[in-house]
PDB file of N, CA, C and O in Angstrom:
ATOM      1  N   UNK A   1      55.025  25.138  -0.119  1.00  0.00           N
ATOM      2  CA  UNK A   1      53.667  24.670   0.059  1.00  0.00           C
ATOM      3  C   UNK A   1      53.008  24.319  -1.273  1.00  0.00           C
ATOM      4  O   UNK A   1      52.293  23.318  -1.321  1.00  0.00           O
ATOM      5  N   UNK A   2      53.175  24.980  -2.225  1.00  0.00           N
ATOM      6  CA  UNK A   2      52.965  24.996  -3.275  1.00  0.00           C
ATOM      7  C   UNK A   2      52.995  23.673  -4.241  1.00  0.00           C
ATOM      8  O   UNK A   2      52.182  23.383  -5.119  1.00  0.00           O
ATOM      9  N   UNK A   3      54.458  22.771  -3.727  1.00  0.00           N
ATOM     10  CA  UNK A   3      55.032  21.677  -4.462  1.00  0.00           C
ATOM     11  C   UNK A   3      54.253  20.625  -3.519  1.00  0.00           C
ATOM     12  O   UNK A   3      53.941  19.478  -3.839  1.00  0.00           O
ATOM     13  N   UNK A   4      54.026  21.215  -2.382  1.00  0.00           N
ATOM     14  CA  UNK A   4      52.970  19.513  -2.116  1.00  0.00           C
ATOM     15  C   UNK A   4      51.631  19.755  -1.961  1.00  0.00           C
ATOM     16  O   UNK A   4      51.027  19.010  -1.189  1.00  0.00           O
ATOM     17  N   UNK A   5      50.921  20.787  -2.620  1.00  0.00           N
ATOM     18  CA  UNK A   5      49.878  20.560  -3.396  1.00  0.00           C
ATOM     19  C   UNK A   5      49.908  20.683  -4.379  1.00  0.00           C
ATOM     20  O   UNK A   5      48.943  21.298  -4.832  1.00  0.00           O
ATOM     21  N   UNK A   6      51.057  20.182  -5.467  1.00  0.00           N
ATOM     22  CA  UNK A   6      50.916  20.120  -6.454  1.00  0.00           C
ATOM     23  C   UNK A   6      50.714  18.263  -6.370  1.00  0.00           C
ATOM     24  O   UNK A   6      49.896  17.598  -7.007  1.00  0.00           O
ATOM     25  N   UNK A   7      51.606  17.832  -5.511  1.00  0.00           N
ATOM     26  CA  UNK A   7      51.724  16.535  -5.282  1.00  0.00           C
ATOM     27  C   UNK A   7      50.568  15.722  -4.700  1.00  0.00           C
ATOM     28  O   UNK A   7      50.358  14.514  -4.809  1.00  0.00           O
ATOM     29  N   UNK A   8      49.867  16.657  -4.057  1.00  0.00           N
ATOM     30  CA  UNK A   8      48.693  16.191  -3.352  1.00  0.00           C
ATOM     31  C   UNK A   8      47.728  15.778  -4.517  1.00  0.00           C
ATOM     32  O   UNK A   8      47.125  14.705  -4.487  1.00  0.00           O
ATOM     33  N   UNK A   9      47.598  16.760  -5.640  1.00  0.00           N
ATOM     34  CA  UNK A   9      46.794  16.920  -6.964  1.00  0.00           C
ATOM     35  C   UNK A   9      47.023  15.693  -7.494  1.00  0.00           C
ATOM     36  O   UNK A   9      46.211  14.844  -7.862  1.00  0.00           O
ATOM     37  N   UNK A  10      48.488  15.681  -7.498  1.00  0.00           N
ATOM     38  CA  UNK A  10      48.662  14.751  -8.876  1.00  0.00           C
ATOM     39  C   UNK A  10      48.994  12.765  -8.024  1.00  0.00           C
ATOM     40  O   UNK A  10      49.284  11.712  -8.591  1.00  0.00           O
ATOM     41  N   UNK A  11      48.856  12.953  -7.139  1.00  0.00           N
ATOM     42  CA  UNK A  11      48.237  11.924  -6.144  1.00  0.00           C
ATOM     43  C   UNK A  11      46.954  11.373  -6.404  1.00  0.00           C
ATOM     44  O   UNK A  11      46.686  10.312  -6.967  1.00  0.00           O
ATOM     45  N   UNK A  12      46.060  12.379  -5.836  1.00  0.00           N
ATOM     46  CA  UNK A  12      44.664  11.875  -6.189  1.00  0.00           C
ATOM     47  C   UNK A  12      43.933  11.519  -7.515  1.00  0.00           C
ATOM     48  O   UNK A  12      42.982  10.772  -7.747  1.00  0.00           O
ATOM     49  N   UNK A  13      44.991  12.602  -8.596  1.00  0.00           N
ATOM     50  CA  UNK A  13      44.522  11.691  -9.813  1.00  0.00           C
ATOM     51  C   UNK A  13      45.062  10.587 -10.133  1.00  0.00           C
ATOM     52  O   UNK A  13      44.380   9.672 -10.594  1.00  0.00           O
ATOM     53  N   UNK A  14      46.262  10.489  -9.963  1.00  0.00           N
ATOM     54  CA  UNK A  14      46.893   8.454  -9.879  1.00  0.00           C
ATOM     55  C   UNK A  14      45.841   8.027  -9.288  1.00  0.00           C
ATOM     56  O   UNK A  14      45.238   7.152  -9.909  1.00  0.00           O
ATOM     57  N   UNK A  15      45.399   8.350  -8.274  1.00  0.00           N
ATOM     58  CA  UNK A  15      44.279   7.443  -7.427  1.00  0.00           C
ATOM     59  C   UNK A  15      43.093   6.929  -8.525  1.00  0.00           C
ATOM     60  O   UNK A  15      42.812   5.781  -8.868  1.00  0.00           O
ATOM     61  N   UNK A  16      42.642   7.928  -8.848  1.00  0.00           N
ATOM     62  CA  UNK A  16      41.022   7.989  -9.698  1.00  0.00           C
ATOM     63  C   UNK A  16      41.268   6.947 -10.688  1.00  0.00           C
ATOM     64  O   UNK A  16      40.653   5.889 -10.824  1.00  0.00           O
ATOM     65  N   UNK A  17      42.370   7.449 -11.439  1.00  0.00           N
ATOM     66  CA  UNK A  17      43.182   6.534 -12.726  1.00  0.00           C
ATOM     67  C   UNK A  17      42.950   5.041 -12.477  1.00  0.00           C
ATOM     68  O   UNK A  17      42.186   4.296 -13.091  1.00  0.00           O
ATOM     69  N   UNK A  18      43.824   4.730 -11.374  1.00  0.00           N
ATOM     70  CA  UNK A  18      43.927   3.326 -10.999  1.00  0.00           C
ATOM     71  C   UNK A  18      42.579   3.129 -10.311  1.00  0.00           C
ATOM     72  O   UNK A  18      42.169   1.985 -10.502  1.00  0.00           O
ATOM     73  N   UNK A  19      42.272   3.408 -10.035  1.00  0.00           N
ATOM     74  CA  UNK A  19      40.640   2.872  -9.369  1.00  0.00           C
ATOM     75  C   UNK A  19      39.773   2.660 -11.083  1.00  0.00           C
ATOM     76  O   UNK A  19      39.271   1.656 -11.588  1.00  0.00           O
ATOM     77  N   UNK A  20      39.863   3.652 -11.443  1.00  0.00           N
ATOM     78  CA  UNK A  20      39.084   3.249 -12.974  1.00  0.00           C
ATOM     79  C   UNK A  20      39.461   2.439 -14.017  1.00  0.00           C
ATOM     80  O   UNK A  20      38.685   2.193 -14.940  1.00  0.00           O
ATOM     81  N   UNK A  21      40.725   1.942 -13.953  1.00  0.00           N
ATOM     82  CA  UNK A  21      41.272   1.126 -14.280  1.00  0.00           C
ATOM     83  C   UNK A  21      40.930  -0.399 -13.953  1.00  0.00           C
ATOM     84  O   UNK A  21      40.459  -1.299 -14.649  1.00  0.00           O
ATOM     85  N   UNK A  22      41.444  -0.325 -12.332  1.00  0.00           N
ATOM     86  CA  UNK A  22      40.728  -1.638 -11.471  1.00  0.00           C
ATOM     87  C   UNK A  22      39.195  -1.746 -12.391  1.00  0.00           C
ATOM     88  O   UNK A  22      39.241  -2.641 -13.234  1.00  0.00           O
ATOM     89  N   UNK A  23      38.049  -1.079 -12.353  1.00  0.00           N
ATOM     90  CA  UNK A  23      37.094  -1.313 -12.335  1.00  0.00           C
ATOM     91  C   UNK A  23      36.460  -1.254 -13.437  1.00  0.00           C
ATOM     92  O   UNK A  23      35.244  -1.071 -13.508  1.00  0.00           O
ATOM     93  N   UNK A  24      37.382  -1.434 -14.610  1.00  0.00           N
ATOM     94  CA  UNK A  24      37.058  -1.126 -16.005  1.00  0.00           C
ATOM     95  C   UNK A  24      36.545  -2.265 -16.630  1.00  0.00           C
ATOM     96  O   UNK A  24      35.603  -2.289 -17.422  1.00  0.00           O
ATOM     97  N   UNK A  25      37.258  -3.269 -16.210  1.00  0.00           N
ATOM     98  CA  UNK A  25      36.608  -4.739 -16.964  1.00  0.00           C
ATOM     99  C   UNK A  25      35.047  -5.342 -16.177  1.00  0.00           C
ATOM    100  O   UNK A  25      34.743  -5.183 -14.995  1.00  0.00           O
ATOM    101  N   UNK A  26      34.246  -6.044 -17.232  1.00  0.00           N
ATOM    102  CA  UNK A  26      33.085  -6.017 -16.708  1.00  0.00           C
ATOM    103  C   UNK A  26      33.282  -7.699 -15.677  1.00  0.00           C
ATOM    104  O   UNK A  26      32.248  -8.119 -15.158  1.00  0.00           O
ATOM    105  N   UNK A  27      34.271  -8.318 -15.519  1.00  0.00           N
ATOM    106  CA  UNK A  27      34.680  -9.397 -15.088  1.00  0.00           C
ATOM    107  C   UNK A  27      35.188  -8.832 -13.844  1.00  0.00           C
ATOM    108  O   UNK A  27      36.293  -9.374 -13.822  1.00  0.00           O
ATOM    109  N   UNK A  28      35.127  -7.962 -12.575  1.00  0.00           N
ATOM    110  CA  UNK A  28      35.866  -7.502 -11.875  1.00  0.00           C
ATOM    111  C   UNK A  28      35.899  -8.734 -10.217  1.00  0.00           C
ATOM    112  O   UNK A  28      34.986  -9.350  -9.668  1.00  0.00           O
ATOM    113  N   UNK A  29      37.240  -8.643  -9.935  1.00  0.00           N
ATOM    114  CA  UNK A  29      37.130  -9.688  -8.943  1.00  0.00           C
ATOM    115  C   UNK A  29      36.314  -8.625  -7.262  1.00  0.00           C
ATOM    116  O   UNK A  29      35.883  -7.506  -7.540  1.00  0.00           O
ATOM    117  N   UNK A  30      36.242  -8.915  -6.309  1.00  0.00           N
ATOM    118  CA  UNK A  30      36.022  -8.462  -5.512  1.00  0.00           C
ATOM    119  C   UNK A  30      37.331  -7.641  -4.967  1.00  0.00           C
ATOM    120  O   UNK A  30      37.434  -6.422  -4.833  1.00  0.00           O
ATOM    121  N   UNK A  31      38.019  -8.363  -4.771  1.00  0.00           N
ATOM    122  CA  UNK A  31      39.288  -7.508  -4.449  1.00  0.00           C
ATOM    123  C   UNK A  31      39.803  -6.303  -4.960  1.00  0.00           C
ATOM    124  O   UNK A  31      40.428  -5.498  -4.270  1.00  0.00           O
ATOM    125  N   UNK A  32      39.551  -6.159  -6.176  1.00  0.00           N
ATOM    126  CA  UNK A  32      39.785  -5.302  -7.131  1.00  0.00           C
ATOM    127  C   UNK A  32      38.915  -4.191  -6.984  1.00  0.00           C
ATOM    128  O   UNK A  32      39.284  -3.017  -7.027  1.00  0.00           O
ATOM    129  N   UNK A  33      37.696  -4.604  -6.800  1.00  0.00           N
ATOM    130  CA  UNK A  33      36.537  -3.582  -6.356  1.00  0.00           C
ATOM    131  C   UNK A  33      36.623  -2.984  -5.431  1.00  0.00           C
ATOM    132  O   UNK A  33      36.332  -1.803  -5.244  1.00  0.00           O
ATOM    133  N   UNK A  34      37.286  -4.197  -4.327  1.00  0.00           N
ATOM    134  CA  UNK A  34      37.472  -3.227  -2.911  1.00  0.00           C
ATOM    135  C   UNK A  34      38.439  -2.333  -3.010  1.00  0.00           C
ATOM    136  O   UNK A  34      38.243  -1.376  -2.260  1.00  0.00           O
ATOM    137  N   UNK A  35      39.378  -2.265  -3.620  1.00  0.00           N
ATOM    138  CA  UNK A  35      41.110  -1.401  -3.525  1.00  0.00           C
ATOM    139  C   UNK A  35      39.912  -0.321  -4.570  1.00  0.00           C
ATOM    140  O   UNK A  35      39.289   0.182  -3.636  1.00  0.00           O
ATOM    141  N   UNK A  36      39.394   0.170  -5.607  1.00  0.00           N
ATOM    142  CA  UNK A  36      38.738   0.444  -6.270  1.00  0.00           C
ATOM    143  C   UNK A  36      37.742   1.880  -5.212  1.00  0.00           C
ATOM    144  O   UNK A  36      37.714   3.110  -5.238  1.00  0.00           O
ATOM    145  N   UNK A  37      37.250   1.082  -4.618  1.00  0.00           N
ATOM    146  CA  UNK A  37      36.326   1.929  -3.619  1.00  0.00           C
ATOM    147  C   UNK A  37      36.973   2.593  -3.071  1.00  0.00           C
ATOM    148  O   UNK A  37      36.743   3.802  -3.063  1.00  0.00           O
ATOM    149  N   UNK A  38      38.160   1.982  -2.320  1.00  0.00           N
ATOM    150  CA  UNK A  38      38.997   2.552  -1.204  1.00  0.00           C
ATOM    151  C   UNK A  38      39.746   3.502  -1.727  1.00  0.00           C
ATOM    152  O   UNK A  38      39.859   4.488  -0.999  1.00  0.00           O
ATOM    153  N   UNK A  39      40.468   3.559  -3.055  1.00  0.00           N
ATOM    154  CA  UNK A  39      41.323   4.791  -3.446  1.00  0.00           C
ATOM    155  C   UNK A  39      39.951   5.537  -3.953  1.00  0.00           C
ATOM    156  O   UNK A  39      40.261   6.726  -4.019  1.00  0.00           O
ATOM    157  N   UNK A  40      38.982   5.432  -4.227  1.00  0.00           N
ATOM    158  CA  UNK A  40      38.228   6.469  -4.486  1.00  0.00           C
ATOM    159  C   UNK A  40      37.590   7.477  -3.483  1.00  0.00           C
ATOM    160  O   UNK A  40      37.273   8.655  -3.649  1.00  0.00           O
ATOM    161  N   UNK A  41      37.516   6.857  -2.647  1.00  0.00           N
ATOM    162  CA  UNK A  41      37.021   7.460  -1.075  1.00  0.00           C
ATOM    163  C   UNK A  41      38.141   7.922  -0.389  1.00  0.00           C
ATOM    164  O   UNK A  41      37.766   8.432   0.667  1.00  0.00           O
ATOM    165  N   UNK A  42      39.425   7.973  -0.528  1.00  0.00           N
ATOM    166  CA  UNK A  42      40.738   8.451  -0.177  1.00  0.00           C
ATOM    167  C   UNK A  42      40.765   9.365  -1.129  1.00  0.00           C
ATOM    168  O   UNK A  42      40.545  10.407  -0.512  1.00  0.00           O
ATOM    169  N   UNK A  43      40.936   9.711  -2.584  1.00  0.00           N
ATOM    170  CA  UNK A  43      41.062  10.351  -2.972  1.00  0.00           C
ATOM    171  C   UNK A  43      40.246  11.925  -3.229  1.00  0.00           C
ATOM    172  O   UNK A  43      40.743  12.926  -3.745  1.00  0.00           O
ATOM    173  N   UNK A  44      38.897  11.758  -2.706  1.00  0.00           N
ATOM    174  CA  UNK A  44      38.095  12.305  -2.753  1.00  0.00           C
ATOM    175  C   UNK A  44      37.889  13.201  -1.337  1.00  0.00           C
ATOM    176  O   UNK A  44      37.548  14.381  -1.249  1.00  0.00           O
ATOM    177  N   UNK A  45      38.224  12.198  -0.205  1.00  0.00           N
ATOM    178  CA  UNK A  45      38.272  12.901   0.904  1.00  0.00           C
ATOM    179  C   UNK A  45      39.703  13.943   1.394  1.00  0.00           C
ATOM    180  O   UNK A  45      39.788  14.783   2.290  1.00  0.00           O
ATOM    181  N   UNK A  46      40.645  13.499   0.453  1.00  0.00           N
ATOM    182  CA  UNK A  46      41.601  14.362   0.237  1.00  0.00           C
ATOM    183  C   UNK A  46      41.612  15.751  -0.191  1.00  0.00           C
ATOM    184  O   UNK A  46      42.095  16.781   0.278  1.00  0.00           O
ATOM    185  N   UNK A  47      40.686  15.361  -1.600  1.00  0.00           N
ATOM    186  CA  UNK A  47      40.397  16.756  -2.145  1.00  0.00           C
ATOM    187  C   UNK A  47      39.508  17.962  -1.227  1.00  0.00           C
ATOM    188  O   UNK A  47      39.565  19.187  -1.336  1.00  0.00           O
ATOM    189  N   UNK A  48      38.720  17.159  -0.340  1.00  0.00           N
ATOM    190  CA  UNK A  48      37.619  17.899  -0.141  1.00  0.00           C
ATOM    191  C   UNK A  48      38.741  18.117   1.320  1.00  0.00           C
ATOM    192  O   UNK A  48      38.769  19.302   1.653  1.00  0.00           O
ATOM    193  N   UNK A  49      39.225  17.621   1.802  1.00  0.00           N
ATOM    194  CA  UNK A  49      39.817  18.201   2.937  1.00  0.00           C
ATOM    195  C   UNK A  49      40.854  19.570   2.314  1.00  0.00           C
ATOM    196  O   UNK A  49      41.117  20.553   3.006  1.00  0.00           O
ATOM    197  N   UNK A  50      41.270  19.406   1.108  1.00  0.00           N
ATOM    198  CA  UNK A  50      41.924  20.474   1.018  1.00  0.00           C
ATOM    199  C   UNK A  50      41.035  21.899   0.577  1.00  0.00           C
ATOM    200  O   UNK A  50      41.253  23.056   0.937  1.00  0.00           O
ATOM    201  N   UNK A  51      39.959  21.374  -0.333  1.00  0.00           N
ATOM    202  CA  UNK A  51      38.828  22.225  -0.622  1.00  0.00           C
ATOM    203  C   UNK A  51      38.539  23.277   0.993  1.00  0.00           C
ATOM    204  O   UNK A  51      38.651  24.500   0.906  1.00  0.00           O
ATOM    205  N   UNK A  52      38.167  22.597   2.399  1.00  0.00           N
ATOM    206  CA  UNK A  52      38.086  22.883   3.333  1.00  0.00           C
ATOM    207  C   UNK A  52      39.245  23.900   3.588  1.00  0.00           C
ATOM    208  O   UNK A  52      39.094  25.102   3.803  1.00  0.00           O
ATOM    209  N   UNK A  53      40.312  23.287   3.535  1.00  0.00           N
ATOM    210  CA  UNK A  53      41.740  23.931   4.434  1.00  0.00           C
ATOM    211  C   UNK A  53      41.533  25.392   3.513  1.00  0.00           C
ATOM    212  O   UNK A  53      41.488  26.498   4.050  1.00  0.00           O
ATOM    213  N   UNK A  54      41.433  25.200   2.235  1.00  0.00           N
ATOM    214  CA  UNK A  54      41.508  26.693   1.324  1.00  0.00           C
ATOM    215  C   UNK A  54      40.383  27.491   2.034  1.00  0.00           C
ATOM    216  O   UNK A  54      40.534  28.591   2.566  1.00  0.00           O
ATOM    217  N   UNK A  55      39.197  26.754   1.963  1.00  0.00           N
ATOM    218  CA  UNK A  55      38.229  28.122   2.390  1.00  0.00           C
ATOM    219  C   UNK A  55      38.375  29.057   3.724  1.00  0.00           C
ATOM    220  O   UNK A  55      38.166  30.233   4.021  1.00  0.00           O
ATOM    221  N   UNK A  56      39.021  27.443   4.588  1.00  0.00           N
ATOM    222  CA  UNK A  56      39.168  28.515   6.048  1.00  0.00           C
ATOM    223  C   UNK A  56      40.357  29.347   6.308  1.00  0.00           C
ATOM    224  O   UNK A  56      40.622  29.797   7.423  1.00  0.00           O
ATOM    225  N   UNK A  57      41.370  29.622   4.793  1.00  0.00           N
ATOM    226  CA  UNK A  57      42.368  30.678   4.402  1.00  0.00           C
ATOM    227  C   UNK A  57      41.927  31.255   4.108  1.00  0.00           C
ATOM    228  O   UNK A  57      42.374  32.327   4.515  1.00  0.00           O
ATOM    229  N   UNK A  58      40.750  31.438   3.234  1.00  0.00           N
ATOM    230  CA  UNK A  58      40.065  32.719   3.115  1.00  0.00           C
ATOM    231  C   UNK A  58      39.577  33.432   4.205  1.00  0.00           C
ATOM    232  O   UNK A  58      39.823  34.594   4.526  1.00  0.00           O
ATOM    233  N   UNK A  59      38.737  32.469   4.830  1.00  0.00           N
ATOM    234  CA  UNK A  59      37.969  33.872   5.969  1.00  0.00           C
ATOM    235  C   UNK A  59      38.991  34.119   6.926  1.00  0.00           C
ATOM    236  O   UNK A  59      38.822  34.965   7.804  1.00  0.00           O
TER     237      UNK A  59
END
């Protein structure tokens, strides 16, 4: 369990990476923006779903 949340981790930061990347130049096409949004809102809802899954191991 361990190795695919390590993978899950290091997933979502490729995600962030390349989204900030996409969106780094001040010339950005639309397309770029959209893939941009979309791994950011994937990556984020990832985290927080796992944020979730941990807490309801606790109680």
């Amino acid at each position: 369990m361990k190795v695919i949340r390590w993978i899950q981790n290091l997933a979502a930061i490729a995600a962030l990476v390349l989204a900030l990347n996409l969106a780094d130049g001040l010339e950005i096409s639309f397309k770029d923006a959209c893939t941009a949004g979309v791994l950011l809102v994937l990556s984020v809802a990832m985290l927080l779903g796992r944020a979730l899954e941990e807490e309801r191991r606790v109680e």
